[in-house]
N, C-alpha and C positions, 0 to 999 in steps of 0.2 A: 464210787461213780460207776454206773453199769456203760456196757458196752454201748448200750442205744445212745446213752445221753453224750457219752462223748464223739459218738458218732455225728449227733445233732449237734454239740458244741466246736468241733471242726469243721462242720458245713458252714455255722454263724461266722466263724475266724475266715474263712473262705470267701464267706460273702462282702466282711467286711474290708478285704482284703481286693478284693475287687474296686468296692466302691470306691475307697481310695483311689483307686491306681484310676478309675476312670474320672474323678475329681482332676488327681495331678495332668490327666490327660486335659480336661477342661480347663484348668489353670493356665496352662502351657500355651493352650490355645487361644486363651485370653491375653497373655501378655505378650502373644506374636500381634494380637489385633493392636494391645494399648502400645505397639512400637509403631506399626503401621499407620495410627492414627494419630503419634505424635510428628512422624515423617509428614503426616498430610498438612497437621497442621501448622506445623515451620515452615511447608512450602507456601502455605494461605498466606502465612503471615509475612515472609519474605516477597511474595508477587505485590502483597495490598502496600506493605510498608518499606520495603527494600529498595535497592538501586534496580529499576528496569532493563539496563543491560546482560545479556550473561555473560559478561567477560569475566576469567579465570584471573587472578592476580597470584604466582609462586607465592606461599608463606614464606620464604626464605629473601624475597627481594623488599627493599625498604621502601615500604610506602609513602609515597612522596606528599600525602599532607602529614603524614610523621614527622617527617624529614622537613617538612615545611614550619613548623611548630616553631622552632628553634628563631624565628625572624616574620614578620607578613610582610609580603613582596606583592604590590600591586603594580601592575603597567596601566599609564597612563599618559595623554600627551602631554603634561606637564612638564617634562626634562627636569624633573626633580631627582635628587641624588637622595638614594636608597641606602639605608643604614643596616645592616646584617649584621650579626655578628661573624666574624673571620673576613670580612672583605665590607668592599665598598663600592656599588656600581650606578652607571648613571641609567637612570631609566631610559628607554628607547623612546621617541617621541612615533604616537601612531599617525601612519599616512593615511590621508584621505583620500578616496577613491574616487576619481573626476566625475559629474556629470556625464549624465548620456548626450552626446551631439546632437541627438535627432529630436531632442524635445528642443521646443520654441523659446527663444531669448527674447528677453525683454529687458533693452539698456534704460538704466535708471545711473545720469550724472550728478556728480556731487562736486559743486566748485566753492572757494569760497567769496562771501558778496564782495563788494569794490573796498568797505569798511576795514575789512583785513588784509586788504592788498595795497592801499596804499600807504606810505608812510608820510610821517610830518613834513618831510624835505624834497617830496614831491616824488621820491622814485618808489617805482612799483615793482610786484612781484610778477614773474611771467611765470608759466606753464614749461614745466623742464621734463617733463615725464606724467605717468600714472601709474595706480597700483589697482589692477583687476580682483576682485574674488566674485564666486557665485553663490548666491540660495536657491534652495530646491521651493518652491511655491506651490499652489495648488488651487486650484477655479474649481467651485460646488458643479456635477455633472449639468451641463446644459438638457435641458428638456423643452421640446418643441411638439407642437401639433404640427402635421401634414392633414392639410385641407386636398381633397383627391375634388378635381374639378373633372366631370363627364358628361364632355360637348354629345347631343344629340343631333342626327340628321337624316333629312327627307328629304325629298324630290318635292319639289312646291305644285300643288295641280294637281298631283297623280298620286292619292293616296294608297293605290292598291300596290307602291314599291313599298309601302311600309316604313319603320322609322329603326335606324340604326343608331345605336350608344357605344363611345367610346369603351374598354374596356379595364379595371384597373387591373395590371399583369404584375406578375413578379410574387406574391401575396403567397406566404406557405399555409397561411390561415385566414381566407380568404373570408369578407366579410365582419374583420373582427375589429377593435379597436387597437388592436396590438399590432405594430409596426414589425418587421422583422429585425429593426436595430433595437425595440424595445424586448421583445424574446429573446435575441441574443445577449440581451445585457441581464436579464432575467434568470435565464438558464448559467451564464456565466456564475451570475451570483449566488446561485445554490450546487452549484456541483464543481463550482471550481472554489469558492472561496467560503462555500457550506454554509450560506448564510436562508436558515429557511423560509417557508414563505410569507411566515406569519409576520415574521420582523422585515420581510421587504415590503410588506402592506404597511406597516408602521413608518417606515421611513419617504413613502408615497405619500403618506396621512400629512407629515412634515410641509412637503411640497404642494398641497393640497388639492389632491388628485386622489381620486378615491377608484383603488383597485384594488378587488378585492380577493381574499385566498382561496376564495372557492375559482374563481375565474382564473387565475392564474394555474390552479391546480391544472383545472380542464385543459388551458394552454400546456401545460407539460404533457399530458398524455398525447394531446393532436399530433404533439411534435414527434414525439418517441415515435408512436406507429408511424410517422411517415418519412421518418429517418431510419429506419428497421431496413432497407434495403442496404444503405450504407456500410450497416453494421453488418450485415452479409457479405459485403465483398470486402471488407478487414478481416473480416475472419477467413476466406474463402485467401486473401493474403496472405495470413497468418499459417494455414496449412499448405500452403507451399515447400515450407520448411519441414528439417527430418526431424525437428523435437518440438516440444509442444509440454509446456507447465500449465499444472493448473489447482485449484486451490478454492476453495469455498469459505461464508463466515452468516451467522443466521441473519435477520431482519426480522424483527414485531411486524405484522400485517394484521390489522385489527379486524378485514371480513372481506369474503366476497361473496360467491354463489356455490362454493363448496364448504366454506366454514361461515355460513349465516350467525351462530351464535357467539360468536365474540374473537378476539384478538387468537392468534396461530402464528406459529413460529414458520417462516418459509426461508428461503437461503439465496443469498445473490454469491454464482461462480462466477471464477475469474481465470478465461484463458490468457498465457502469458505466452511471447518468446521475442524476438528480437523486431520482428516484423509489425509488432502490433498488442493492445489486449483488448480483448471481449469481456464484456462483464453481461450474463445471462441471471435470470430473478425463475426457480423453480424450487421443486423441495428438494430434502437431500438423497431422494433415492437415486441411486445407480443408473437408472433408466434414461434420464436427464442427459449425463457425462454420454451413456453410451446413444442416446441416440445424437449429440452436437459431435461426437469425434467418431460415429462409426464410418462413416466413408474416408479416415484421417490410418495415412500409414506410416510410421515411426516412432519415435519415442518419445512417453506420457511420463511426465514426471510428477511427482503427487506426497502428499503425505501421509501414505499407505493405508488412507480412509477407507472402509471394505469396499463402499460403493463404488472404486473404480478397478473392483478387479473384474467386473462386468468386461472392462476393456479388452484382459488378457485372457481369452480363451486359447485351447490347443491350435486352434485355425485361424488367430490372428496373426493382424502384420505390425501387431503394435509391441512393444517390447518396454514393461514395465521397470522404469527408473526411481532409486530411491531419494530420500532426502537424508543428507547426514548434517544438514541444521537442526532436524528434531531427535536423532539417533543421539546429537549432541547434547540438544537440549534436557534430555531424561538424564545424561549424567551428571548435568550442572545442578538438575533438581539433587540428589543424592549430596551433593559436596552445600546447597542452601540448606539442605537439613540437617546436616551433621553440624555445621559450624565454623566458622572461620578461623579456630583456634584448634578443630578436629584434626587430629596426624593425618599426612599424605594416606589414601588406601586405594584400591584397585581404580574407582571413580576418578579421580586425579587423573592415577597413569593414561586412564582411556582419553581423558581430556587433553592430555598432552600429546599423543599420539595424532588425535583428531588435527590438532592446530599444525603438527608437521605436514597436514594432506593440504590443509588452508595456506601454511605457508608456499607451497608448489602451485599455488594458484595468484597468489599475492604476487611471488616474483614473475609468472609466469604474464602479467597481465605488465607489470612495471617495465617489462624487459620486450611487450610487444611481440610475442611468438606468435605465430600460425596455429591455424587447429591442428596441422598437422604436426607442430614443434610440439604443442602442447601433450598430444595423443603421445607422444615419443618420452617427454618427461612426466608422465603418468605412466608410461609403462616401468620407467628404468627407476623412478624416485618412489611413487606411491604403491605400485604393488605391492613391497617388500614389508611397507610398513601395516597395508591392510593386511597384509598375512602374519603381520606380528601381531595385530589388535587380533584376529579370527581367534590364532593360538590362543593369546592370554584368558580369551573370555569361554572357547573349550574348557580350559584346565578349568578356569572356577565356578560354570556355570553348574556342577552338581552340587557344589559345599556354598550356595546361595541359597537362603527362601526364595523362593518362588512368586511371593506376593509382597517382598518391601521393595523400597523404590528400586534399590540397586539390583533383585532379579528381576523386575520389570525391566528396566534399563538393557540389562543383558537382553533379554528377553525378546526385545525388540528389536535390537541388533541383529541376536541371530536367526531368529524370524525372519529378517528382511536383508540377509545377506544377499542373497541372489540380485536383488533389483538395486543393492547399493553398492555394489561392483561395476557396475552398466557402464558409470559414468567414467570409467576409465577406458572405455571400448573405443569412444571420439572424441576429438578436443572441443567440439562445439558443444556438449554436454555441460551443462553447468553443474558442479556440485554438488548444488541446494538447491529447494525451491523458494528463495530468499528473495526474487526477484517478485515471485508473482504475491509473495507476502504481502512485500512493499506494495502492489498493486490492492492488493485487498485495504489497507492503510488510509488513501482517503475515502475511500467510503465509510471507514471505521472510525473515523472524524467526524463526516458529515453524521450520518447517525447518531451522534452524540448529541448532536442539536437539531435532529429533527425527531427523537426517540421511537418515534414507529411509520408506517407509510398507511395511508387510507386503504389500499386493497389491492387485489392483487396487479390488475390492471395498471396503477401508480408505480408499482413496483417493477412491472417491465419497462413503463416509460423513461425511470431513475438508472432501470442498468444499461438502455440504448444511450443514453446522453450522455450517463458518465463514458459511455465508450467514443464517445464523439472528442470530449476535454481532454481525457487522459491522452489519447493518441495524438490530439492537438500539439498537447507537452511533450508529446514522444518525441514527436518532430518536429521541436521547434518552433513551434507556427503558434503567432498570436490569436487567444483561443478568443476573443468576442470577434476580429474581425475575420476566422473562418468561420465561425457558426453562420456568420452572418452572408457571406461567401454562400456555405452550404442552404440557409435559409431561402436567400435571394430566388435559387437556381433548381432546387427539387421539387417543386411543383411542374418545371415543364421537365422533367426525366422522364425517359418511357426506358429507354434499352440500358443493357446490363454494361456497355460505355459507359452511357451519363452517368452512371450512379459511380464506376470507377472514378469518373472524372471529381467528384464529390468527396475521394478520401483523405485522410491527412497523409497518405505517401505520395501523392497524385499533387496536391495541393503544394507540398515541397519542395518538392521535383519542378513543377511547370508554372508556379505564380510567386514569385519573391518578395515579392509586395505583402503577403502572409504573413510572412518569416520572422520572428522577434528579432529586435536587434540584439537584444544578445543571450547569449547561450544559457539556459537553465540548467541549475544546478542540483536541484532540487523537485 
């Protein structure tokens, strides 16, 4: 073999010696993908099939329908005696929860005829006592017309005074067939109890009275715009306070005069904090948040969406807060993917650390502290332990990939350390933004039975109203007979008073007669 050839047969070994190595390189790179994509799809499959909770259960504690196997143990009011095996106990019998006092009684007596009260010998039964119970009943909604009668009047002889007409007052949709006690019950029905419009025309049709979904539609926008000032001074209460949650979730809006050719994803936000929530209908750009919170100073709690770092420039007064519900949530995904039989691994430990921050808030809420107590057992109890999570997730966040769940996980963590320290700064800080979740929740109901909104217009008038019910519930206050309150009395509003006067803080405070009787729990 001459020189040249084995010359040219060491480049060929060379070359193939390459391609290999860039194969194995490809390889590698393939089965980080087919791990990443079996993590994606145990999470798919865990969300669509799984229990919807994230709660953590130790592998090591005995699961209590395990533990339940061994016997089935139902409670029931029967006072029936339960057979287990190793014991024997008697069932508890369940109490009944009294009627409400303030709904109307209606005595219905039950004696019995002379037949059964007299005996052969002549002597009778007398009346030595009675035994009360109640039923809950229920009367189909009463529906009535209002005939509106409008006396006309003149000076007799002297037609040049003209002729005066009574006026009909009070009317928030003035000229319309719709009552304010029928809008109230309307609006009630789809945003408090998400019943859409299509199946409230259907159960009109029952009664037969023909009202139809486009007119009813129309009637929800009247309202929203002219309840829009309201919802101004909720908010304008809500920024009172030094923090401020907030939280977005999309909406199908099938068209308006920016997207003429068909259905567009647009997004209803939801301001949250102790004072109140707003729920505003835009898209998801940054611009949105930053122009509803730019004249807003304190701190935005969020779920680290880009759009609200708009908020946190160098010359703001606002002070970005994290959410350690979703910091949580990424490492719950990690422990749905692995398995429930997967050994304890770093994911776990972070999990467990997290619920010692949950439990400092648990006790702190049971035991009734101040923001200021709270601020004090954040400093002495939770610091230590977020500086144990910080360490742990240094030390492993090099000998992580970088793109499976668990360095996302990390990833996001230490990415958003800065704003998810905050929260130990003041006890008024809440944790999470779990609060304004739940706020997002019934609309995320309702949508489910109304599947998209006519346009965008609709779409403002759905996030002004729900802000009307939800805050209703905030405080307490029976929501058909504030709307109806509210309905009555904003058509003569002019000053930035009356429309105070109109809100559910206002409303709580100063009319009792609102008030539910009793406390919502839900």
């Amino acid at each position: 073999m001459t020189s040249s050839e084995m010359e040219a047969l060491m480049h060929r070994v060379k070359e193939l010696e390459n391609t290999v190595h860039a194969h194995q390189i490809s390889l590698a790179a393939k089965d980080v993908l087919i791990e990443q994509l079996k993590e994606a799809l145990k999470i798919a499959l865990a969300r669509k099939y799984g229990r919807s909770a994230e709660s953590y259960v130790d592998p090591n504690q005995i699961d209590l329908f395990d533990e339940a196997e061994t016997g089935v143990i139902i409670d029931n009011d029967s006072g029936e005696v339960i057979n287990v095996p190793g014991h024997t106990r008697t069932k508890k019998r369940g109490k009944r929860q009294p009627l409400p006092d303030y709904l109307p009684r209606e005595i219905v007596e039950h004696k019995l005829p002379d037949s059964e009260l007299i005996l052969p010998n002549g002597l009778r039964y007398e009346i030595i006592g009675k035994e009360e119970s109640e039923q809950l009943d229920v009367i189909p909604q009463d529906v009535r017309v209002i005939k509106h009668v409008r006396y006309k009047y003149a000076v007799k002889g002297y037609e040049e005074y003209g002729v005066k007409t009574a006026a009909i007052t009070g009317q928030v949709i003035p000229k319309s067939i719709a009552s304010n006690g029928l809008l109230a019950h309307i609006v009630q029905a789809k945003y408090s109890y998400h019943l859409p419009l299509y199946r409230q025309q259907r159960i009109w049709q029952e009664l037969e009275v023909d009202l139809s979904r486009a007119s009813m539609c129309r009637w929800m926008i009247l309202l929203g715009e002219k309840v829009a000032p309201v919802v101004d001074d909720i908010m304008a209460q809500m920024k009172q306070l030094p923090y401020m949650q907030a939280d977005e979730t999309p909406v199908i809006v099938l068209k308006d005069k920016d997207h003429p050719a068909g259905p567009y994803k647009g997004y209803m936000w939801v301001y949250n904090n102790s004072e109140g929530c707003v729920y505003k209908y835009a898209s998801r750009s940054g611009e949105h948040v930053k122009s509803e919170l730019d004249d807003y100073q304190g701190y935005v709690q969020s779920d680290a969406y880009a759009g609200y770092n708009i908020l946190f420039g160098e010359d703001s007064n606002r002070i970005n807060v994290g959410c350690w519900a979703h910091a949580r949530r990424k490492y719950m995904d990690v422990i749905k993917a692995l398995g429930k039989n997967a050994p304890k691994g770093v994911a776990h430990e972070i999990i467990e650390l997290i619920a010692k921050l949950y439990a400092i808030e648990s006790r702190a809420v049971k035991d009734g502290l101040t923001h200021q107590q709270l601020k004090e057992q954040r400093q002495l109890k939770a610091k230590p332990i977020l500086n144990t999570i910080k360490n742990r997730l240094d030390d492993i966040i090099h000998r992580t990939p970088p793109k499976g769940l668990l360095g996302k996980a990390i990833g996001y963590t230490l990415n958003n350390w800065k704003s998810l320290l905050v929260y130990i700064e003041e006890g008024y800080i809440p944790i999470d933004n779990n609060a304004t979740e739940n706020k997002i929740r019934p609309f995320a109901v309702g949508r489910k039975n109304w599947l998209f909104t006519g346009h965008c217009e609709s779409a403002k008038a759905s996030a002004n109203l729900f802000t009307l019910v939800e805050n209703a519930k905030l405080y307490n206050l029976k929501v058909f007979d504030y709307l109806r309150y509210v309905f009555d009395r904003i058509g003569d509003a002019k000053t930035d008073k009356d429309y105070e006067m109109l809100t559910p803080k206002y409303a709580s405070a100063h009319l009792p007669k609102l008030k539910s009787a009793q406390k919502r729990t839900a």
